[in-house]
N, C-alpha and C positions, 0 to 999 in steps of 0.2 A: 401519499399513502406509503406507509412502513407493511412490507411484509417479513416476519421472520417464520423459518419453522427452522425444527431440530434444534438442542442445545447442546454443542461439540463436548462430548460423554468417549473417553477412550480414541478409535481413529474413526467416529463418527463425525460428520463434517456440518455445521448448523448452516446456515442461510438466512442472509437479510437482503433485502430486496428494496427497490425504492426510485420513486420517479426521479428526474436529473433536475437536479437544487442545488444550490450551495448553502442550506441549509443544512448544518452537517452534524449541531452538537448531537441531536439522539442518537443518529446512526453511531458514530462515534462513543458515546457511550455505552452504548450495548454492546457493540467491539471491544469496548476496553474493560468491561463488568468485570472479568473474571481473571485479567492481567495484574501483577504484582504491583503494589503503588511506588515500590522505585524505577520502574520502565513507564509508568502512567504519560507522562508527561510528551517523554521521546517517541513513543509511538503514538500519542495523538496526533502529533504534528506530523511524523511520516502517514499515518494513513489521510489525516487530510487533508495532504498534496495527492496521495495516489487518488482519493475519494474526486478534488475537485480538477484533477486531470481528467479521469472517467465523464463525468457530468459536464463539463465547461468545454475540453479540446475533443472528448471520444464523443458524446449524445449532442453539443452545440445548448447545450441545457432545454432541451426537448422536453418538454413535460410527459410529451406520449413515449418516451424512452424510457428504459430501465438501467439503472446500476445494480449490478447484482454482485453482491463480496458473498464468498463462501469459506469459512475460518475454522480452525482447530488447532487441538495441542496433539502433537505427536513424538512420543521420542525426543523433549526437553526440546521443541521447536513450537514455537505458533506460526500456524501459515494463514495467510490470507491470499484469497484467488478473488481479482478485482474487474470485474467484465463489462465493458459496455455495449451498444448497440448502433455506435455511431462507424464509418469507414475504413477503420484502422490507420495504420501510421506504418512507416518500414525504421521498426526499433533501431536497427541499424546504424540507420543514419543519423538518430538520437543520441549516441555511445555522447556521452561527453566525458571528458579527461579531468575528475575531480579533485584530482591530486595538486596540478599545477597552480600557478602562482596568478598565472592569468586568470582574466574573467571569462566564463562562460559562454556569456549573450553577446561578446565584442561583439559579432558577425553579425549580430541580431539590430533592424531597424529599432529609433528610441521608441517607438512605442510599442514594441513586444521586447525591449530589454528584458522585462522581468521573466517571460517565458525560458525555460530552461534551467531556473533554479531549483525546480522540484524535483528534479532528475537526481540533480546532485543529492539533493537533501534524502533520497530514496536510498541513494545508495550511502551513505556515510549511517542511515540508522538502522539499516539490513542488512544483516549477513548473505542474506539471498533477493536478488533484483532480475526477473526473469521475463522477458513478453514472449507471447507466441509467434509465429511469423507472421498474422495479417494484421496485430497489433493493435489487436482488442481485448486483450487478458494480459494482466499481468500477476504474476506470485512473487508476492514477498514472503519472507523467512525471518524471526527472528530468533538465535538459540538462545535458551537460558540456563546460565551461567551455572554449571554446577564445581560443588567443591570436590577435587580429588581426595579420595579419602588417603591416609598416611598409614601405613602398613609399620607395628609394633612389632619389629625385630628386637630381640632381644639376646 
């Protein structure tokens, strides 16, 4: 079941709400309703790693769990505040170095290789990548690109 209320109207903050699935295109869509169609794409894909991080690693895909995103435009920013209900994590420890040449998961046994590519992929499509300390919320940020206007000196 999809809970949404509020529609992010000015720095009012809407809320969707939703058992732990990887069932994600509605969620997803309703996230991305009211997003420009040339970011459509790159922030599908970052929210749903943040989305199937919350639901998969935060709730263990608990059906009696909730993901709750809470989303808005503020000040040529969209934020998205992504919470689960599952242990938390110590982000910390998480930092991965996404600049470098190496891989990520090296450290990582082959069958959680894949684990820790979302991380990267969080941060390379947000300006803003933030957890709380017990590492059950995270914010993302992303700005939108405005044009400086040119000043007619004359």
């Amino acid at each position: 079941m999809i809970t949404i209320s509020l529609r992010p109207v000015g720095r009012n903050w809407g809320t969707i709400s939703f058992a732990s699935t990887l069932y994600l295109c509605p969620i997803l869509d309703l996230l991305l309703a009211e997003i420009p169609a040339k970011l459509q794409a790159e922030l599908r894909l970052g929210l749903q790693e943040a989305l199937v991080n919350a639901a998969k690693h935060g709730n263990n895909l608990d059906p009696s769990k909730k993901v709750i995103v809470r989303f808005s435009l503020i000040d040529n920013q969209y934020w998205w505040v992504i919470s689960d209900q599952g242990g938390g994590f110590d982000p910390k420890s998480s930092d991965l170095d996404c600049e470098t040449e190496t891989d990520p998961t090296d450290y990582l046994p082959p069958d959680e290789s894949e684990n820790g590519r979302g991380m990267c992929i969080l941060h390379q499509i947000f300006d803003q990548v933030e957890w709380n300390k017990k590492g059950t919320e995270l914010r993302l940020c992303k700005q939108l690109q405005t044009r400086r206007k040119l000043s007619l000196r004359i």
